[in-house]
TORKOL-4160 file (C-alpha; in steps of 0.2 Angstrom, whole numbers, padded with zeros to 4 digits, m for minus):
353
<pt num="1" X="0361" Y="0157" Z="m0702"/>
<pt num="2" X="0371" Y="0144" Z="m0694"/>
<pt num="3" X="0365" Y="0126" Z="m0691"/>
<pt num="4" X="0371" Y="0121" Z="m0674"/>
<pt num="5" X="0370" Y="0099" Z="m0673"/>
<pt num="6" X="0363" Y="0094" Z="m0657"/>
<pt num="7" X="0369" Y="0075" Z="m0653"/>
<pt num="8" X="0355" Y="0066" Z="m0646"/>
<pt num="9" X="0356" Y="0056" Z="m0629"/>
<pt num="10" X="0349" Y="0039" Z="m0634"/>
<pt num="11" X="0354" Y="0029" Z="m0616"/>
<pt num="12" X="0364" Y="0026" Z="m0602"/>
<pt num="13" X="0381" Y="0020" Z="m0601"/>
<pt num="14" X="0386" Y="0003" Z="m0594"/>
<pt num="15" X="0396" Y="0015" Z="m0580"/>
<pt num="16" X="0381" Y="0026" Z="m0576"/>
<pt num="17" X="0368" Y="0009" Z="m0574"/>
<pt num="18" X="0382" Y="0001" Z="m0562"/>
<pt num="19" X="0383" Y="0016" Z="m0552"/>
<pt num="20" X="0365" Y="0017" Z="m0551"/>
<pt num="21" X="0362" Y="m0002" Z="m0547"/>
<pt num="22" X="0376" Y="0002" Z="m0535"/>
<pt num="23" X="0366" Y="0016" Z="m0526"/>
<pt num="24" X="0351" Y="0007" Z="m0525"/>
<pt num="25" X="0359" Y="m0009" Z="m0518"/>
<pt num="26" X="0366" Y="0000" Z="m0504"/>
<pt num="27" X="0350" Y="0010" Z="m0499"/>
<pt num="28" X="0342" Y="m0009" Z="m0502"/>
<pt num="29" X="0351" Y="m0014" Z="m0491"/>
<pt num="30" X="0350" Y="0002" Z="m0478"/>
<pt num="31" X="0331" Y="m0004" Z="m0479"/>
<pt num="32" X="0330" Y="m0022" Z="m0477"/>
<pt num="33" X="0343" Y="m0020" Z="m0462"/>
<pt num="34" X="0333" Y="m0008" Z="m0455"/>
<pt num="35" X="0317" Y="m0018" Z="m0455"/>
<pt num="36" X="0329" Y="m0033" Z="m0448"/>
<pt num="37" X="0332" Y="m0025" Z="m0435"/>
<pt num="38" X="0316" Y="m0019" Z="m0430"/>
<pt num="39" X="0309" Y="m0033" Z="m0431"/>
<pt num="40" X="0322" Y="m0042" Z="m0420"/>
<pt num="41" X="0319" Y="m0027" Z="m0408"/>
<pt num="42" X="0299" Y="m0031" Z="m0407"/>
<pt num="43" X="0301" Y="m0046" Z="m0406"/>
<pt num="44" X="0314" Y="m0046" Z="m0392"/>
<pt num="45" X="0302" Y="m0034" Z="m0385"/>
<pt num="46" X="0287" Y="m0042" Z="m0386"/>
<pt num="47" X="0296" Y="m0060" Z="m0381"/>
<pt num="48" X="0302" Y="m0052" Z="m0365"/>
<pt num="49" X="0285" Y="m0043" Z="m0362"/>
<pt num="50" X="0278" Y="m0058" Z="m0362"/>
<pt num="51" X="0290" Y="m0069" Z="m0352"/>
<pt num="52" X="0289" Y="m0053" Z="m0336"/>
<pt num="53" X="0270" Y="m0054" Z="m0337"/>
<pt num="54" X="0272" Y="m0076" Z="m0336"/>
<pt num="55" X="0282" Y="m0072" Z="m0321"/>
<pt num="56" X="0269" Y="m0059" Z="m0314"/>
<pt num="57" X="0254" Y="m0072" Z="m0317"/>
<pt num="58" X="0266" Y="m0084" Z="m0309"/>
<pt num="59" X="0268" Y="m0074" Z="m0293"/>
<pt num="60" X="0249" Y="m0068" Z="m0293"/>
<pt num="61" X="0243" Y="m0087" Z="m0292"/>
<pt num="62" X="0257" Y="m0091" Z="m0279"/>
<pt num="63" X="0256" Y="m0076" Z="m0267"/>
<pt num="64" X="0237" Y="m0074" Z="m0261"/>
<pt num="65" X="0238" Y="m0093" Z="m0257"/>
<pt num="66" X="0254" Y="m0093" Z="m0246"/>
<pt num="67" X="0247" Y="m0077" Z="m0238"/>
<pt num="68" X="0232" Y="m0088" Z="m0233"/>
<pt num="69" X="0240" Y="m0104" Z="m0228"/>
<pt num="70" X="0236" Y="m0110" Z="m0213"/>
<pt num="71" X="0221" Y="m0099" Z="m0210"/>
<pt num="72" X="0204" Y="m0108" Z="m0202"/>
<pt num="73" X="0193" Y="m0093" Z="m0200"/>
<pt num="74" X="0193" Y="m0085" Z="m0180"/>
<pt num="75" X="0200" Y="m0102" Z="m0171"/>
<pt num="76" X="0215" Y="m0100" Z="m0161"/>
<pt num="77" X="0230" Y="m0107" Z="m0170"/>
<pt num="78" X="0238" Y="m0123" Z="m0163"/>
<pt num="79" X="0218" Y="m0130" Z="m0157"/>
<pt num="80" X="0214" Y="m0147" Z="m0166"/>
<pt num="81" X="0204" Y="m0147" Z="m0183"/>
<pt num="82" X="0198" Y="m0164" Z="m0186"/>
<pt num="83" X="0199" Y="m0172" Z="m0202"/>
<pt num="84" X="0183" Y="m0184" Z="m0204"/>
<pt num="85" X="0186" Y="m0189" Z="m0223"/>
<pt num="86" X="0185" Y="m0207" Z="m0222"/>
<pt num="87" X="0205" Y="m0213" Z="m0224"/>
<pt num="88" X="0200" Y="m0228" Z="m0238"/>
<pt num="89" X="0190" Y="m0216" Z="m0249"/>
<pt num="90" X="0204" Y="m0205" Z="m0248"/>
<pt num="91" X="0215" Y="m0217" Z="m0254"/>
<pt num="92" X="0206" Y="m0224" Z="m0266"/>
<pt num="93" X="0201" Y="m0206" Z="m0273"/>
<pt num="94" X="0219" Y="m0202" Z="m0274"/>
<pt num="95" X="0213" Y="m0186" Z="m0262"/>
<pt num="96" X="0232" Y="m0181" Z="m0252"/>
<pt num="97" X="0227" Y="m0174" Z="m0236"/>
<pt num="98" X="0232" Y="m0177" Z="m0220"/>
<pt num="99" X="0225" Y="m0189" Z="m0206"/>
<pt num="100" X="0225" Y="m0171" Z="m0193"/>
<pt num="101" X="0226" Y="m0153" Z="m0201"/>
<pt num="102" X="0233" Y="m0140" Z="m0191"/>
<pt num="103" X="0244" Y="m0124" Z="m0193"/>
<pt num="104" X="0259" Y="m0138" Z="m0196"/>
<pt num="105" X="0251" Y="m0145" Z="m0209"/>
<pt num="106" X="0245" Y="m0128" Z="m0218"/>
<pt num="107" X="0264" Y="m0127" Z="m0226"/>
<pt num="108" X="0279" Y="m0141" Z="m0230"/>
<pt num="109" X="0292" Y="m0139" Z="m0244"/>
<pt num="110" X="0299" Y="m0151" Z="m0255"/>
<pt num="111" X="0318" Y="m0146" Z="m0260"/>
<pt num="112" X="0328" Y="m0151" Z="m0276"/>
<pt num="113" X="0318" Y="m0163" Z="m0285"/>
<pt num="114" X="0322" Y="m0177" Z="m0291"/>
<pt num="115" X="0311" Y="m0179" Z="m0305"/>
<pt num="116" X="0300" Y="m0193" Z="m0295"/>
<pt num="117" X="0281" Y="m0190" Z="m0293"/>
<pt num="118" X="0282" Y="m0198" Z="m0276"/>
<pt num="119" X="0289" Y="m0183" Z="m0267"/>
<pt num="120" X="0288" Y="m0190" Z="m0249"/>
<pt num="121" X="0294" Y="m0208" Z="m0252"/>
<pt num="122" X="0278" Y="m0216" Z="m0245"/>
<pt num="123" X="0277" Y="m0228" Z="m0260"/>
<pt num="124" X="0263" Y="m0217" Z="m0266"/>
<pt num="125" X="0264" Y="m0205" Z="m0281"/>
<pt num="126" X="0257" Y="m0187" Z="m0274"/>
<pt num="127" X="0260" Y="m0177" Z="m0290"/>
<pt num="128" X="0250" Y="m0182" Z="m0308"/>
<pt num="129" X="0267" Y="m0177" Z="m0317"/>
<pt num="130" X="0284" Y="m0179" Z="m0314"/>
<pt num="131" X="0291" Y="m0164" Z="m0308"/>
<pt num="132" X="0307" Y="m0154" Z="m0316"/>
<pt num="133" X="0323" Y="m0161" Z="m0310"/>
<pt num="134" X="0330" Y="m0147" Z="m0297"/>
<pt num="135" X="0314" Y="m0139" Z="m0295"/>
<pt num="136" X="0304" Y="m0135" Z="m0278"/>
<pt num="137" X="0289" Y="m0141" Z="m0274"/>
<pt num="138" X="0276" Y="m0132" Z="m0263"/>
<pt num="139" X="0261" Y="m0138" Z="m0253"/>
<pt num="140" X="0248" Y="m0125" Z="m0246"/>
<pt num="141" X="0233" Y="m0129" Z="m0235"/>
<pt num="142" X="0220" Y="m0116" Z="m0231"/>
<pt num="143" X="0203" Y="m0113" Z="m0228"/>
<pt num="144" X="0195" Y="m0100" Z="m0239"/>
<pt num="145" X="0182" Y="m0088" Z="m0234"/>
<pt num="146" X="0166" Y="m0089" Z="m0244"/>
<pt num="147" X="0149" Y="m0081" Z="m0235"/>
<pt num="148" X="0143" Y="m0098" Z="m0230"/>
<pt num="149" X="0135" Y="m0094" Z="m0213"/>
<pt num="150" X="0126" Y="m0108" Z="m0207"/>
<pt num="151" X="0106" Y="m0105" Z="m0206"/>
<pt num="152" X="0099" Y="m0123" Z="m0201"/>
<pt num="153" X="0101" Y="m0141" Z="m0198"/>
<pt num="154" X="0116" Y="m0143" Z="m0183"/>
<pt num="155" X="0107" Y="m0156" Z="m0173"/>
<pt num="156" X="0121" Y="m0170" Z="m0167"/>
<pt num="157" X="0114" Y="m0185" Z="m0177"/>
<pt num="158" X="0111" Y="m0174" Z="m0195"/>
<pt num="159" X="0123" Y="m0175" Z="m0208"/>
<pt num="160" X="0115" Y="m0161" Z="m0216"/>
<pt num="161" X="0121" Y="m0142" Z="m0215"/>
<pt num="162" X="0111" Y="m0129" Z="m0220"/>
<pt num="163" X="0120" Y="m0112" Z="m0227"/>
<pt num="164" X="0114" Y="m0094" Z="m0233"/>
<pt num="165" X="0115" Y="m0093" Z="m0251"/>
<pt num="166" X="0119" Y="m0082" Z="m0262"/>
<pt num="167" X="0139" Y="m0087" Z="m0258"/>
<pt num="168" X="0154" Y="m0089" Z="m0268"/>
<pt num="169" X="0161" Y="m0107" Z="m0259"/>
<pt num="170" X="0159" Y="m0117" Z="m0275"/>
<pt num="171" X="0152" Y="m0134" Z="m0266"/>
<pt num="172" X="0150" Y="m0148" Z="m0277"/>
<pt num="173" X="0150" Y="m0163" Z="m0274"/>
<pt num="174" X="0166" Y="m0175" Z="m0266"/>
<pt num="175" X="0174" Y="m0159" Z="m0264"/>
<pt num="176" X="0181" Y="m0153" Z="m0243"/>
<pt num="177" X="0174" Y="m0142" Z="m0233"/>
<pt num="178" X="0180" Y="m0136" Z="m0218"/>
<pt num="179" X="0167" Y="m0129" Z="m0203"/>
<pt num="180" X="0176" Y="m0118" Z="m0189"/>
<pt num="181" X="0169" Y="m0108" Z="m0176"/>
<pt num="182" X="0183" Y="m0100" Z="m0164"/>
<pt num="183" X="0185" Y="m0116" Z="m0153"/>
<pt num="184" X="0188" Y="m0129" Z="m0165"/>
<pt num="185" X="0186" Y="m0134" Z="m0183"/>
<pt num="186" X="0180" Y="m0149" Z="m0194"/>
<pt num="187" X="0185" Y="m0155" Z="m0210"/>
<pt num="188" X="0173" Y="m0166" Z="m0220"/>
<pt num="189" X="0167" Y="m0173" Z="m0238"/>
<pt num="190" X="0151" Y="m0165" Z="m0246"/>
<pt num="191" X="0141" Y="m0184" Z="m0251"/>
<pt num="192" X="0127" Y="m0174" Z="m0260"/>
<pt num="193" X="0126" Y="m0160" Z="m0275"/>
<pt num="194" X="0122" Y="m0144" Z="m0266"/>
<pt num="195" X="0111" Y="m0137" Z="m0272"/>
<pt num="196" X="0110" Y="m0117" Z="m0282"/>
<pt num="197" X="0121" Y="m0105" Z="m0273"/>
<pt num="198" X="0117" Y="m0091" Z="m0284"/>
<pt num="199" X="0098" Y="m0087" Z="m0278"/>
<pt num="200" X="0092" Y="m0080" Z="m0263"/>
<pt num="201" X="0088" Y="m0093" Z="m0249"/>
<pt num="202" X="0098" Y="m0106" Z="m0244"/>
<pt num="203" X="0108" Y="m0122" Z="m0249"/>
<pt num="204" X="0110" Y="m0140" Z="m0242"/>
<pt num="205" X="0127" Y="m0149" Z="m0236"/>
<pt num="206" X="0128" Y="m0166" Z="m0234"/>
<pt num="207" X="0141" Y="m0175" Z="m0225"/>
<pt num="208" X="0136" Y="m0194" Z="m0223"/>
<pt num="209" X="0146" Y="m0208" Z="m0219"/>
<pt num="210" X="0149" Y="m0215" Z="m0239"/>
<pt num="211" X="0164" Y="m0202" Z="m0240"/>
<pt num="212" X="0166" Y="m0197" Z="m0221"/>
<pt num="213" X="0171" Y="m0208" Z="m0207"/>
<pt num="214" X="0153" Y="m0207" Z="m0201"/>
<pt num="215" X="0139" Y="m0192" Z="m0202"/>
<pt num="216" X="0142" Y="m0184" Z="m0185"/>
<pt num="217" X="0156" Y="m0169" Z="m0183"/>
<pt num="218" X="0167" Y="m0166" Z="m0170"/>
<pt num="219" X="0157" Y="m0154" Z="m0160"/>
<pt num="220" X="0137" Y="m0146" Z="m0159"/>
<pt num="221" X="0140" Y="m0130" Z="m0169"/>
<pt num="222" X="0130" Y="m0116" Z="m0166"/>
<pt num="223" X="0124" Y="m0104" Z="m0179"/>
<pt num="224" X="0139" Y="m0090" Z="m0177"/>
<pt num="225" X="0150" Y="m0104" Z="m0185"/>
<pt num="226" X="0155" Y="m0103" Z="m0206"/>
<pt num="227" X="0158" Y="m0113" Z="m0218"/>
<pt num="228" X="0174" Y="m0114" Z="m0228"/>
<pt num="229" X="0180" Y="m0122" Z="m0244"/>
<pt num="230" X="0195" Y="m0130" Z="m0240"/>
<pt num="231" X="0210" Y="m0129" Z="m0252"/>
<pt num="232" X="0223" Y="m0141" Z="m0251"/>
<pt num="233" X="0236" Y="m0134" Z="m0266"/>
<pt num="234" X="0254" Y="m0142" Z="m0275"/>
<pt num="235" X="0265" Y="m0132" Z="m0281"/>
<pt num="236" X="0276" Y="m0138" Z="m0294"/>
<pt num="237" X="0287" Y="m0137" Z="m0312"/>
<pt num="238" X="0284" Y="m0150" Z="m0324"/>
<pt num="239" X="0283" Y="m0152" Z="m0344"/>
<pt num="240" X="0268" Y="m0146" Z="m0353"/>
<pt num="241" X="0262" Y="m0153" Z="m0371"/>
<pt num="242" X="0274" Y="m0143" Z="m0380"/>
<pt num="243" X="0287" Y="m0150" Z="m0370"/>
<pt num="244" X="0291" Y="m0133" Z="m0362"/>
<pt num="245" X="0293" Y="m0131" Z="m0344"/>
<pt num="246" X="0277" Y="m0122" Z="m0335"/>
<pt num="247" X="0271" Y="m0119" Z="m0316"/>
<pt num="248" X="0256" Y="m0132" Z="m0313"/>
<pt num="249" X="0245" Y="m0132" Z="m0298"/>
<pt num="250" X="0236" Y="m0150" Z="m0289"/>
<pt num="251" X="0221" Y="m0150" Z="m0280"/>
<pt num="252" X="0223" Y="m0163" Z="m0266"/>
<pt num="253" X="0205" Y="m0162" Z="m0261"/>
<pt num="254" X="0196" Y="m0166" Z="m0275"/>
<pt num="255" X="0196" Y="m0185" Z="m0281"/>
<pt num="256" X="0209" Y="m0190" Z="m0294"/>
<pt num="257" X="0219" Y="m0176" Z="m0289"/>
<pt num="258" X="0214" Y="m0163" Z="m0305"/>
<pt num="259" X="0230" Y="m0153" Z="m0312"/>
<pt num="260" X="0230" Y="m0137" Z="m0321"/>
<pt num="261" X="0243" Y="m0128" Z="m0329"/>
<pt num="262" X="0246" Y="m0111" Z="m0324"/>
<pt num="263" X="0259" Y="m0102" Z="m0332"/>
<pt num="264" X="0270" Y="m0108" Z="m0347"/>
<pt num="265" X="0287" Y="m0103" Z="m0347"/>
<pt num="266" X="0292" Y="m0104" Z="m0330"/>
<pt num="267" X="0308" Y="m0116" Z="m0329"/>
<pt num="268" X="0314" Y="m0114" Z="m0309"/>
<pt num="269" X="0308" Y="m0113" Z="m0293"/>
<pt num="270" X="0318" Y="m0110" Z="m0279"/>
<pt num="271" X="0308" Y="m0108" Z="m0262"/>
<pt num="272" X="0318" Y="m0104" Z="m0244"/>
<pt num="273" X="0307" Y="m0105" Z="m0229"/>
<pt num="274" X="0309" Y="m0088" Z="m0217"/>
<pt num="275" X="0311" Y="m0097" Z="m0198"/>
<pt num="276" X="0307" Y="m0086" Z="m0184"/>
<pt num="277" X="0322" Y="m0092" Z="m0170"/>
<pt num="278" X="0316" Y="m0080" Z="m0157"/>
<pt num="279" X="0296" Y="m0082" Z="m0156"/>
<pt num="280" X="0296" Y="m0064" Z="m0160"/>
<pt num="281" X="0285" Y="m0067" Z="m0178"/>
<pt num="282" X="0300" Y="m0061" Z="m0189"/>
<pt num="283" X="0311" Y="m0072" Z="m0200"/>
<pt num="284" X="0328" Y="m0073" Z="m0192"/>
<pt num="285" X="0336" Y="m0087" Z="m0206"/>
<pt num="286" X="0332" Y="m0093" Z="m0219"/>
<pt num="287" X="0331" Y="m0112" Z="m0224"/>
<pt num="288" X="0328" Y="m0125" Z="m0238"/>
<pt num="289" X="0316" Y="m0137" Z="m0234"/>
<pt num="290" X="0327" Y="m0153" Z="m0234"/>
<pt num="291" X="0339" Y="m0142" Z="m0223"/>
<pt num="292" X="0323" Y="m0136" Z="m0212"/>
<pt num="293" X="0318" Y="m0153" Z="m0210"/>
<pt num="294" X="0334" Y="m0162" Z="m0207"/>
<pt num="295" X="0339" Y="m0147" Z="m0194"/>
<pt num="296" X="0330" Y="m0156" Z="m0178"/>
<pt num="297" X="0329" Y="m0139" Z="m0168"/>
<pt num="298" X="0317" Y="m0130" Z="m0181"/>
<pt num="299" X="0304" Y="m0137" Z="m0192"/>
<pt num="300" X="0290" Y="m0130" Z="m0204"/>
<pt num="301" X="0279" Y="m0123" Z="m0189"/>
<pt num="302" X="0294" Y="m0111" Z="m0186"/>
<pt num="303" X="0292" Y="m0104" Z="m0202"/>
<pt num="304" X="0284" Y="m0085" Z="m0204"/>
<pt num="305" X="0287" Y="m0081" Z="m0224"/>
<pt num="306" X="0294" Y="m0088" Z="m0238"/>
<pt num="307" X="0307" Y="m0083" Z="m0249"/>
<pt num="308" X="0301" Y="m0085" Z="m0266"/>
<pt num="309" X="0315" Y="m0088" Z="m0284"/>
<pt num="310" X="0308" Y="m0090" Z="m0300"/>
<pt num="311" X="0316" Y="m0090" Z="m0318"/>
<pt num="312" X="0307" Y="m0088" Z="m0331"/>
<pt num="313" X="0312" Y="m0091" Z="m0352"/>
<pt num="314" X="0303" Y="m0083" Z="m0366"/>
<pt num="315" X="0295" Y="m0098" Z="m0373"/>
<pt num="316" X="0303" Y="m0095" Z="m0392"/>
<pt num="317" X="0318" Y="m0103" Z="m0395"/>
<pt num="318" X="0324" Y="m0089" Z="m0407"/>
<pt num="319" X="0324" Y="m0073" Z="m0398"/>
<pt num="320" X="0344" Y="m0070" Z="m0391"/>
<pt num="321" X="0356" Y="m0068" Z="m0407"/>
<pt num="322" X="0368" Y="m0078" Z="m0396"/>
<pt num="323" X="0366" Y="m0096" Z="m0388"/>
<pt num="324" X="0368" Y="m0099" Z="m0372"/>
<pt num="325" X="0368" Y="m0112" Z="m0361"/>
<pt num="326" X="0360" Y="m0113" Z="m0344"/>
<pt num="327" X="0360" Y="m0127" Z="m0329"/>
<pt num="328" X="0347" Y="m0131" Z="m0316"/>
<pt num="329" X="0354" Y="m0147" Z="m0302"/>
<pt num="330" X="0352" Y="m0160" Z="m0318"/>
<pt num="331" X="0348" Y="m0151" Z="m0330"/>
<pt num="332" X="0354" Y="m0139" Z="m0344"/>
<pt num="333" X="0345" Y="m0129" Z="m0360"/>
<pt num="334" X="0358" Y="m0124" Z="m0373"/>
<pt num="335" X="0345" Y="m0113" Z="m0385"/>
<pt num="336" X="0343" Y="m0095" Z="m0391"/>
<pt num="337" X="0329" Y="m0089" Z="m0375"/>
<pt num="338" X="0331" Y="m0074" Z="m0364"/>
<pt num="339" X="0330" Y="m0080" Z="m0346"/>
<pt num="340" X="0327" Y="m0068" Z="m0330"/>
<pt num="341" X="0326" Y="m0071" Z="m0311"/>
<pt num="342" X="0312" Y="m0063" Z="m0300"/>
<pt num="343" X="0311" Y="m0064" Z="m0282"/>
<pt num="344" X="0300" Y="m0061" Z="m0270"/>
<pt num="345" X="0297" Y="m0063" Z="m0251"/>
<pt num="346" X="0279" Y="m0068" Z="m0244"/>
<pt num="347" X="0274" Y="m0066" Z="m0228"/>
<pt num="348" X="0264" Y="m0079" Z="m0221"/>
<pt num="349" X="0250" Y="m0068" Z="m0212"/>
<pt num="350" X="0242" Y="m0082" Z="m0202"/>
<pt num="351" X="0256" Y="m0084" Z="m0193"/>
<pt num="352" X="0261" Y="m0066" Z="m0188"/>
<pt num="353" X="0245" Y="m0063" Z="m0177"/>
């Protein structure tokens, strides 16, 4: 019989353990590259996601409003609507509205900011923020359609209006309203808290001389007018807590002027006015408002639509590989955010009919 040795294995060799660590380095590697860049993919993606739907939200809140401006229910365009809110309350409420509103007060534009909360240089701050250097600033003025049909209490010497309730008008107390009938219109301050507008029945406006300049209206209304909430709107760019650069919406009608942020992440607004030349409802040019209102020959009555320019930036500074850096009129970011443009141009339907 022959004996054949076996030589046992009893490890690796130094040559065998390198090429393995080797290996196992490189598909390490292969991996954690791998999930790099997926994770830099989603979170590109899920940064830009969110920056098209800030400037969606953006357009949603800016659109319906410049649709409506200028709207006061069935009366004619161009009849007077008088304003009774009494001018020292006004003032000392901070509530911006002017002395006579009309279809040439239902729109005016603000171009290139300069950073200064006083926007028409009256001595008067009309904004609660300073707004972004370079920015535009818009000012709508509508009456919005609520159910408030008038049930009682029109007598000439009453200062009480009764509406049909349930409606949606949202009366509280100091707020506007506006009453219009297709003649003429009246704008006046609610001195009393209404009373519940979500039961069947009806619901008590008071319009007395504390906030108004006195309890009557302009005219006797009959039962076939409405009441509307009046919205008086600033549209403008300003920091938020975070120091990022957000769209924010005024109330001008309500006292102290409330402000609330809108939409983070919106860092430019740029806003041409469409200008019917030819009185045939179509924009012909179109014009910035310090251009529209230096013009002379045209002004913001002219104007039939707007031309709407927003940037928006994804609100992380870490999402581009690269930096880049961007300039606005003044200003300039030099950061790592994605930025995109959308446009839009808004008919202002109030003015087409």
């Amino acid at each position: 019989m022959i004996l054949i040795n076996k030589k046992k294995q009893n490890g690796l060799t130094i040559i065998e353990v390198m090429v393995a660590l080797t290996i196992s380095m490189i598909l390490m590697g292969g991996v954690i590259q791998l999930f790099l860049s997926n994770k830099q993919t989603y979170r590109t993606t899920e940064a830009l996601s969110r920056l098209q739907e800030n400037a969606r939200f953006a357009l949603g809140f800016l659109t319906p409003d410049i649709r409506m401006a200028g709207f006061q229910g069935c009366r004619n365009r161009g009849a007077i609507v008088t304003n009774n809110v009494d001018p020292d309350y006004a003032a000392d409420n901070n509530i911006d509205i002017d002395a006579i509103f009309d279809t040439d007060g239902a729109i005016e534009g603000y171009s290139n900011s300069d950073g200064d909360p006083d926007i028409d240089g009256d001595g008067t701050d009309e904004l609660s923020a300073a707004p972004l250097v370079g920015s535009d600033i818009l000012l709508l003025q509508f009456a919005d359609s609520c159910d408030g049909y008038i049930t009682g209490n029109l007598l000439p010497d009453n200062a009480n209006i009764e509406i049909a309730t349930p409606n949606s008008c949202g009366l509280e107390k100091n707020a506007l309203f506006m009453i219009s009938d297709c003649q003429t219109a009246d704008i006046a301050g609610i001195s009393n808290t209404p009373g519940d507008a979500t039961s069947v029945g009806s619901q008590t406006i008071t319009h007395a001389a504390n906030i108004n300049i006195g309890p009557k209206l302009g005219t006797i209304y009959s039962s076939d007018a409405e009441i509307f909430s009046f919205k008086s709107y600033t549209f403008y760019l300003a920091l938020n807590a975070n120091g990022n650069p957000s769209l924010w919406r005024q109330d001008n009608t309500m006292a102290g002027t409330p402000t609330e942020e809108l939409v983070e992440g919106i860092e430019d607004m740029q806003i041409s006015y469409g200008v019917d030349t030819d009185s045939d409802k179509v924009a012909d040019i179109y014009m910035k408002a310090a251009a529209l209102h230096s013009d002379g020959t045209y002004d913001m009555d002219d104007v039939v639509s707007i031309r709407m320019s927003l940037t928006a930036s994804t609100t992380a500074d870490n999402v581009s590989i690269t930096t880049s850096t961007v300039s606005y009129a003044a200003r300039s970011y030099t950061d790592k955010r994605i930025r995109k443009t959308f446009n839009a141009t808004i008919a202002l339907r109030n003015r087409l009919e």
